[in-house]
Each structure stands twice: as structure tokens, then as C-alpha cells.
Wavefront OBJ file of the C-alpha trace (Angstrom):
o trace
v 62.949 -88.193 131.945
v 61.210 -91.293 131.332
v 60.698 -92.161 135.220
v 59.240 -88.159 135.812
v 56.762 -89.267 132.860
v 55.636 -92.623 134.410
v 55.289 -90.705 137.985
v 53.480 -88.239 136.368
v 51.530 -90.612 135.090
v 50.461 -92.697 138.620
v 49.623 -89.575 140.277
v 47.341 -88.581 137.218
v 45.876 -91.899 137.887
v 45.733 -91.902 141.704
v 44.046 -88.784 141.865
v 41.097 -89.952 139.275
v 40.365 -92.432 141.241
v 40.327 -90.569 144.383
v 38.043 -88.159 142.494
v 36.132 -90.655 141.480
v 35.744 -92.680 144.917
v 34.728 -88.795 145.931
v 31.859 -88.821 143.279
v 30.050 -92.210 144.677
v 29.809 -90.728 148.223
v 28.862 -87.668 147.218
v 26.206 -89.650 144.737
v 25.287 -91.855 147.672
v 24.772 -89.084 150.069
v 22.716 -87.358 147.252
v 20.141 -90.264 147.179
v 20.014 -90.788 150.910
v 18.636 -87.272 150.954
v 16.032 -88.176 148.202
v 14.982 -90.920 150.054
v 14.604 -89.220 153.201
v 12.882 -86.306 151.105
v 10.459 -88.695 149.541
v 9.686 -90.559 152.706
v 9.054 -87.097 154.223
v 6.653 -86.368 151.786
v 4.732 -89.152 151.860
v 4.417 -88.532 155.623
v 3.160 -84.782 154.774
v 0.568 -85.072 152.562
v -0.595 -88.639 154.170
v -0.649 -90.754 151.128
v -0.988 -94.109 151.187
v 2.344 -96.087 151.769
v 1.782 -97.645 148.255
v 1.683 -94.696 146.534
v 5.646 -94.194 145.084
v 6.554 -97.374 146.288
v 7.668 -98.343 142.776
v 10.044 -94.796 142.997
v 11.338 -95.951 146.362
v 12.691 -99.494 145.360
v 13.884 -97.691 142.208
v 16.301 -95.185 144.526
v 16.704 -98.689 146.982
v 17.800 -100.441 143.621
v 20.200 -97.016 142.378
v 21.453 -97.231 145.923
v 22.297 -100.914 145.986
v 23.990 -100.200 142.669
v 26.814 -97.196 143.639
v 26.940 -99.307 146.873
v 28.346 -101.946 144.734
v 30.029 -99.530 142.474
v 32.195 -98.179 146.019
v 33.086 -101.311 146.727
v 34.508 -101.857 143.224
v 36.436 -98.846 143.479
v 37.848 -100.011 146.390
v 38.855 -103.152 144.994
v 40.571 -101.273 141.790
v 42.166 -99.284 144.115
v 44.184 -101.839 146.118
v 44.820 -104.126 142.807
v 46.748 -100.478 141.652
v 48.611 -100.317 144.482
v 49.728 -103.923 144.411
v 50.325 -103.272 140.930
v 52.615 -100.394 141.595
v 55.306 -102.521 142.590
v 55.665 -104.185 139.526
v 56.285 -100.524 137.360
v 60.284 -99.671 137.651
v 60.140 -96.448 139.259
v 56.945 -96.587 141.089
v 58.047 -98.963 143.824
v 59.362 -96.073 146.491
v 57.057 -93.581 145.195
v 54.507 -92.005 147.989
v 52.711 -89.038 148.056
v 52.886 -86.444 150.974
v 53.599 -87.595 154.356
v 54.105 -91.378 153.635
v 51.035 -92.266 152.229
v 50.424 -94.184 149.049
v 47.959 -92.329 147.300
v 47.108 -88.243 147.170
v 45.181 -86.693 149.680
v 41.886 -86.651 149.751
v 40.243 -83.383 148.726
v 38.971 -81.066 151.415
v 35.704 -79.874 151.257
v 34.589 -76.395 150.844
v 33.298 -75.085 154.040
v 30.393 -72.962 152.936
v 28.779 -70.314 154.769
v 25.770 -68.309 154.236
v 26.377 -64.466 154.235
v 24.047 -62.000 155.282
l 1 2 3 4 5 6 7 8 9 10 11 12 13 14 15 16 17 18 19 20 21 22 23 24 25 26 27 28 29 30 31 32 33 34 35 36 37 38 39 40 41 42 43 44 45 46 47 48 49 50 51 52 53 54 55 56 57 58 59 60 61 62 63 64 65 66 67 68 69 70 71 72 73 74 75 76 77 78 79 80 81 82 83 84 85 86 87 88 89 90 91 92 93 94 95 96 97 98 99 100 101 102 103 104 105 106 107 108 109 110 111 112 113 114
């Protein structure tokens, strides 16, 4: 009983963080959009390239920032799995087809309906 709880409890765990790993990509691909959208902008109505610059190094600064945040996750992520093999029970656990961690969730594929 108490080694089904402690497994439960890892794969609770390892799917956050894949979640979570999911969220910053999703958040960086989010502001690689804006920044594109802004630039484009900026190119429409033919403002000056000082105008918004402030907003720019802003979303260069909140990029930097989940950049960093990704690579901390990462980090986190292998100290867990090095950790793993110091909890009785989770040493020969794997999820799936012989990986470590749960798979990664699909995206939707999303298609516009007429």
C-alpha cells in the first residue's frame, strides 16, 4: 500500500512539472508572437523606431526571464530524477515505454469548420 502511495505520488509530481515545462513554451511562444505583432505594427503605421521601444525591452526583459525560468525547470527536473533513486520504491519505476517521466501531452489539432 505504502509503495502504490509513494508512486502515486512521483507521477503526480512528474506530470506537474511536465505541465509546467508545457506552460513556459507555450508562454514563450505567446510573447514571440507579441513581439513579432508589435514590430509589425510599428512597420504599419511608420512610427518612429523609438516610439515603444521602452514596451519592446520590457517583452525582451519578460522573455529573458521564462528563458531563464525553462532552463530552471530543466535543472529541477534532472535533480528529481537523480533524486528518484534515493526513494525505496521509485528506483525501477518508469512510465510507458521505458521512459522516466510521463509523456508529454499532445496537442489539440484544431481545425476551422465551415
Amino acid at each position: 500500500m505504502r509503495k502504490h502511495i509513494i508512486e502515486n505520488a512521483a507521477y503526480e509530481v512528474a506530470t506537474q512539472i511536465r505541465t509546467v515545462e508545457d506552460t513556459i513554451d507555450a508562454a514563450l511562444t505567446e510573447i514571440a508572437e507579441l513581439q513579432s505583432k508589435i514590430i509589425h505594427i510599428s512597420s504599419i503605421t511608420g512610427s518612429s523606431v523609438a516610439t515603444g521601444q521602452a514596451a519592446v525591452e520590457q517583452l525582451a526583459a519578460s522573455l529573458q526571464a521564462l528563458v531563464s525560468a525553462r532552463g530552471g525547470m530543466a535543472r529541477c527536473h534532472a535533480e528529481l530524477v537523480e533524486a528518484k533513486q534515493f526513494v525505496p520504491g521509485l528506483r525501477t519505476v518508469s512510465f510507458g515505454e521505458g521512459g522516466e517521466c510521463p509523456p508529454m501531452a499532445k496537442a489539440a489539432d484544431l481545425r476551422i469548420v465551415a
